[in-house]
N, C-alpha and C positions, 0 to 999 in steps of 0.2 A: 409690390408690397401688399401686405393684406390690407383689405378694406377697413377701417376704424368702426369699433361698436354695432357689427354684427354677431348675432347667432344662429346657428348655422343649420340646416336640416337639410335632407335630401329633397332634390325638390321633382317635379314631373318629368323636368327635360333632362335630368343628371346632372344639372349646375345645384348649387350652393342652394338656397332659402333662407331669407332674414328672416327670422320668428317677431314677432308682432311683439316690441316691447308691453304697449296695452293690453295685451290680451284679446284685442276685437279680431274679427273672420281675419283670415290668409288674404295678400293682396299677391295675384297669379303672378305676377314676373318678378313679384320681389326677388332680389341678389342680382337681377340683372346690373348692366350698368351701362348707361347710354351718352354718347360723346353725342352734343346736338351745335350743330355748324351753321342752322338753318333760320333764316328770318322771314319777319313779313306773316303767313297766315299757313299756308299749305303745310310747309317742313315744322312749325310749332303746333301746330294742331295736330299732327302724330305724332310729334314726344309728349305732347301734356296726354294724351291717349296711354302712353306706354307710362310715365308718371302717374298718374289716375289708377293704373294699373298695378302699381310699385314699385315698378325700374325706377333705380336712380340717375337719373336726368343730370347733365352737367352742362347746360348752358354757354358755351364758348360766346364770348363777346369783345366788340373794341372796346379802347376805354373809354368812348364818348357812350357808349350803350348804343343797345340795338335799334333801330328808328322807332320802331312802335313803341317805344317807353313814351313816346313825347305823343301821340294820336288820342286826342278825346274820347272821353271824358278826363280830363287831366285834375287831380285834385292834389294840393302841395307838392307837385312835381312828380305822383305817380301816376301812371295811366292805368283805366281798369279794362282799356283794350287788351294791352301788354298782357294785365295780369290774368283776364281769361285765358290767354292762349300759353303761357309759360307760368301758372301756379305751381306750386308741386316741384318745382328744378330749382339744380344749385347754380349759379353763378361763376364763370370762371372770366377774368377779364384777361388776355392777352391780345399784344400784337402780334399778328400774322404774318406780319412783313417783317420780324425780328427772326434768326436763324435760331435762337436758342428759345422762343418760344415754340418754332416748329420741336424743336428737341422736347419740350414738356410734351408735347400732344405725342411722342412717337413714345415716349414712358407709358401714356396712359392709354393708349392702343393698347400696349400690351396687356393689360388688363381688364379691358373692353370686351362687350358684346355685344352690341350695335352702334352705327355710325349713322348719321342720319347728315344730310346737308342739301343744300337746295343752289346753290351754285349755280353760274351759269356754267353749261359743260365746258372743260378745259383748265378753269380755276384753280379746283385740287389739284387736278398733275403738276400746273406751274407753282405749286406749292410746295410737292413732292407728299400729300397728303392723301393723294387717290387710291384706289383701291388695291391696284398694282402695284402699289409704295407699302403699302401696309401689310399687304397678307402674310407676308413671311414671317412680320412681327408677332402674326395673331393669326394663325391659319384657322380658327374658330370665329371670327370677325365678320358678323353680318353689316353690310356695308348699302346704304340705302342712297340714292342717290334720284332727287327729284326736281324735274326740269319740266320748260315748258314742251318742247317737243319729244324728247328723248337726248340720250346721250351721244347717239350719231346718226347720221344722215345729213341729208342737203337742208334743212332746217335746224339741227343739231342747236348751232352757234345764235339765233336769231334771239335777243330779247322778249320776256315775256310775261305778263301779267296777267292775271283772270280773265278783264274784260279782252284782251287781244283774242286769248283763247277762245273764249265765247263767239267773238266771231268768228276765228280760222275754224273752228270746230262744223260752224253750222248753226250753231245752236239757236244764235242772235235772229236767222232768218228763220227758220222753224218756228219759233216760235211767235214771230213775226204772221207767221199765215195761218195762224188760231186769232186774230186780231181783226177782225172784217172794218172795213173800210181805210186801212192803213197800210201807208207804204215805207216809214220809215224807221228802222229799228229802234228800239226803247234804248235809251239813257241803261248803263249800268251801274248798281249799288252795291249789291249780292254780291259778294265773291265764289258762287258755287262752285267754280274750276279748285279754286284753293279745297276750301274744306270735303268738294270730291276726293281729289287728291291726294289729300292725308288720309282723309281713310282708307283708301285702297294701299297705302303707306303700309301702313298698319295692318292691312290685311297680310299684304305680301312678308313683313319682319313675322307677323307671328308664324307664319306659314315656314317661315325658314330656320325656327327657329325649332319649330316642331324635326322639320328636316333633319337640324343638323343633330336633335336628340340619337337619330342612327345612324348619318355617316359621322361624326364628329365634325365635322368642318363647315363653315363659316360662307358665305358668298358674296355676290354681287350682284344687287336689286337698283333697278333702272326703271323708273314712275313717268311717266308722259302725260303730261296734263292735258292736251290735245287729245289724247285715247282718254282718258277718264271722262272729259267731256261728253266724246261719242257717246259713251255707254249709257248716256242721258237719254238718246232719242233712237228707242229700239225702235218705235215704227219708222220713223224716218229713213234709219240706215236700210231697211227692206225696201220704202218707199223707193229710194235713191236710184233702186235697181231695177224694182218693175213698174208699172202704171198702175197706178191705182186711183180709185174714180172718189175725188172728197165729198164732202157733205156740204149742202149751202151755207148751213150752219154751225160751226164749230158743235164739238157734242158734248164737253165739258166746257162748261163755263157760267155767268150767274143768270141767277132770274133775279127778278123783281118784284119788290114785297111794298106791302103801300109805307113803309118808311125805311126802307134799303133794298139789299141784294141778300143770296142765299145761295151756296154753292150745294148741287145736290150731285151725288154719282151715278148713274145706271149703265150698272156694268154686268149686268145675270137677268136672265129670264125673271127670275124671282120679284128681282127689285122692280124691273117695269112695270111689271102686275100689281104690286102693293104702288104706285106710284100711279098705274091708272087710276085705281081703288079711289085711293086720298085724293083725288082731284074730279071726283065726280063723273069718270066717262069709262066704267067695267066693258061698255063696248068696244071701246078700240081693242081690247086683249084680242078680239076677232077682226079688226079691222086692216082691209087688204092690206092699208097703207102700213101701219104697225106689227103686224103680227109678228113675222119673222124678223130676224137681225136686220140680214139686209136692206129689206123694205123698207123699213123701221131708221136706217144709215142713209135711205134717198130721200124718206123724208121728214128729217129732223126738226127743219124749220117750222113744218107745222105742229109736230108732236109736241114741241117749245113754247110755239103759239100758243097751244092749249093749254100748257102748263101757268104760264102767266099768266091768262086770263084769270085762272083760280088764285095765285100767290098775290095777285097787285091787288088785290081784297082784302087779302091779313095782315098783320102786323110781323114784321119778321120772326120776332118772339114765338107767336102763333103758326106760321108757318112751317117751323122747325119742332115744335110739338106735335104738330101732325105727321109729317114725315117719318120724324125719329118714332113715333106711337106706331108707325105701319114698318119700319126696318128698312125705311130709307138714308142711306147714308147722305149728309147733309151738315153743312156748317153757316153760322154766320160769316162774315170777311170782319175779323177781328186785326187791331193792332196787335204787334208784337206785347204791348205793354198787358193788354185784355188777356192775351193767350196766357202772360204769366202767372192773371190772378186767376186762373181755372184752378177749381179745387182738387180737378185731378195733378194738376204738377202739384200738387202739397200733398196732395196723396202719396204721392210716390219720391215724396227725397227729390225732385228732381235738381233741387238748387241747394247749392251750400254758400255758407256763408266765408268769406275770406278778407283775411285783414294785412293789408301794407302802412305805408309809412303815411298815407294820405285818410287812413281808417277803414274802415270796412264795407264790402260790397260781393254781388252773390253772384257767381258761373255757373254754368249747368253743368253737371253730373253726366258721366256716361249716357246715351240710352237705350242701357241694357243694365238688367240686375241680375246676380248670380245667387245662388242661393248656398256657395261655397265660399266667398268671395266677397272682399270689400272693394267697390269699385268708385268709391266717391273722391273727390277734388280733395285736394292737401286744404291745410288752413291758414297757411301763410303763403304771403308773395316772397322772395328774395328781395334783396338789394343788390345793387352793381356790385360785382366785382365781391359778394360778402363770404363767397365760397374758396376765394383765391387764394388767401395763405395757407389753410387747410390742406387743399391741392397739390399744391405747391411742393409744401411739406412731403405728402405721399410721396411724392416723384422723387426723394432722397435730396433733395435738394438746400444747402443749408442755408443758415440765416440771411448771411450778406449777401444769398444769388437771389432770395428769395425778396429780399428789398429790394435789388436790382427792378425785380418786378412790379412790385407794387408802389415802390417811389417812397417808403415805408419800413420801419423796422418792427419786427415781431412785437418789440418792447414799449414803443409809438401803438400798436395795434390793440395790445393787452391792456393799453390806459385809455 
């Protein structure tokens, strides 16, 4: 059936185009339309992506709602975890485990242009909702499918979460051996496995999407959060293979300022030399120990040494004026909370404002701007289930099947 209260233009890929009731920029995927299966952080952080973008997002949920509705910061029963990560989508509440709400989902396949779910492998087929279930419904049907290890092999089946990831990856010890004097891996908070993840998500649906602009047809994308991991630790993965002789010193990481730390980078010729400059010793530029990369990689320690000596004198404020005055890359170690009031994130749009049932609170915005393109966060959360009769409807479905569903008559809905 056709989509309700679009207008239509030809769009990049040969699909359809909503035209902007406002009138504001083109959003790129507008007319898409996205069945999202996917919970937790990974699989919602590339539909709010593809959302953001102006796919219409349709949220598949149980009827208790998806877990992260209930995760802190919860205010009058909305969460604004949730609503970062699923702004911008519609709501569809069904059971999975009902045959006739499989039947709803096989109506709106056919309609569909991406599928996205995060499953553990196996799920879908015993659903009858995998990829191989569907294609013939929708042989245009990009079909996203994001696990922790992949969709087969002798890991295939294993449970998996970010922090697991983090350590089957490597990552957890890697990073562990930029830590001097430490043997046991750090606590995880970060979910970096997930939000890697989704975007690489996202890379692969746009990619296939481009694709299918010339064969017409539709695929099957397969995300491994264990490979998205890797691609975290390019030196390591070469390390892994040949010998390579480390540094006493880790080579990034802080100095100390007489009332903090200061992250500085020296990653160019360039930078070393403005970085001698600002610290008072133009002679190391020639100094055997310094001069070259190399030399300079055996002996870090001191190089570092001398750097502190000059920073434990200023004030970090001070520190970072000099630095940034000579084109040293260089940061304070700021909270999350410090990084948001930089005047550059209000420079740039980085944050929108967004209102649910609990009142209003701000997500970030893409970060990337188009200068064709509106690519900023919707303005409202959904509610549970607030898209379902809508849906429902589309799929042909009439009154009384449509209560069936929602427990609900159109008439109870409308008052």
């Amino acid at each position: 059936m056709p989509r309700p209260n679009v207008r239509s233009t030809e769009g990049v890929f040969g699909m359809t185009i909503a035209a902007n009731d406002e009138g504001s920029l083109t959003k790129s995927f507008a007319g898409l339309r996205v069945l999202d299966f996917s919970t937790t952080i990974a699989g919602p952080h590339c539909t709010r992506m593809l959302a953001d973008m102006g796919a219409e997002v349709i949220k598949v949920e149980s009827l208790e709602g998806e877990t992260m509705r209930t995760r802190p910061p919860v205010r009058n029963g909305f969460s604004t975890a949730f609503g970062q990560l699923n702004v911008g989508k519609k709501s569809l509440v069904l059971d999975l485990k009902s045959p006739d709400a499989i039947e709803v989902i096989r109506r709106l396949v056919a309609d569909t242009d991406i599928l996205v779910e995060n499953f553990r492998p196996g799920v879908m087929r015993r659903l009858k909702l995998d990829y191989g279930s569907l294609q013939h419904l929708n042989p245009k049907l990009i079909y996203c499918s994001i696990s922790g290890y992949g969709q087969t092999g002798p890991s295939a089946e294993l449970p998996a979460y970010a922090p697991v990831i983090h350590a089957a990856s490597g990552y957890d010890i890697a990073h562990l051996s930029y830590q001097p004097g430490r043997s046991r891996p750090d606590h995880c908070g970060i979910y970096l496995a997930d939000v890697l993840t989704g975007v690489y998500a996202f890379g692969a649906i746009s990619a296939a999407l481009y694709q299918r602009h010339g064969s017409q047809r539709g695929q099957n994308i397969d995300v491994s959060m264990l490979e998205s991991m890797l691609s975290l630790t390019l030196n390591e993965l070469q390390w892994a293979q040949f010998e390579v002789k480390q540094t006493p010193r880790p080579m990034l990481g802080p100095i100390e300022s007489a009332d903090g730390f200061v992250m500085l980078a020296i990653a160019s010729e360039k930078t070393f030399q403005s970085l001698i400059k600002v610290i008072g010793h133009p002679e190391w530029i020639a100094d055997a120990r310094f001069a070259k990369y190399s030399d300079r990689r055996d002996n870090w320690a001191d190089l570092m040494n001398g750097v502190e000596t000059w920073s434990r004198a200023l004030t970090t404020e001070k520190c970072l004026a000099e630095l940034n005055g000579h084109g040293v890359p260089c940061s304070a170690y700021r909270t999350v909370a410090e990084a948001l009031r930089d005047p550059q994130i209000a420079h740039r749009g980085a944050l929108s404002e967004v209102r649910d049932g609990g009142g209003t609170f701000k997500v970030l915005n893409l970060p990337f701007r188009m200068s064709g393109a509106n690519v900023s966060a919707a303005k409202r959360m959904a509610t549970l289930g607030e898209h379902t009769v809508a849906l429902l409807k589309e799929t042909g479905l009439s009154e009384g099947e449509i209560a069936a569903f929602t427990g609900k008559s159109l008439a109870a809905e409308r008052r």
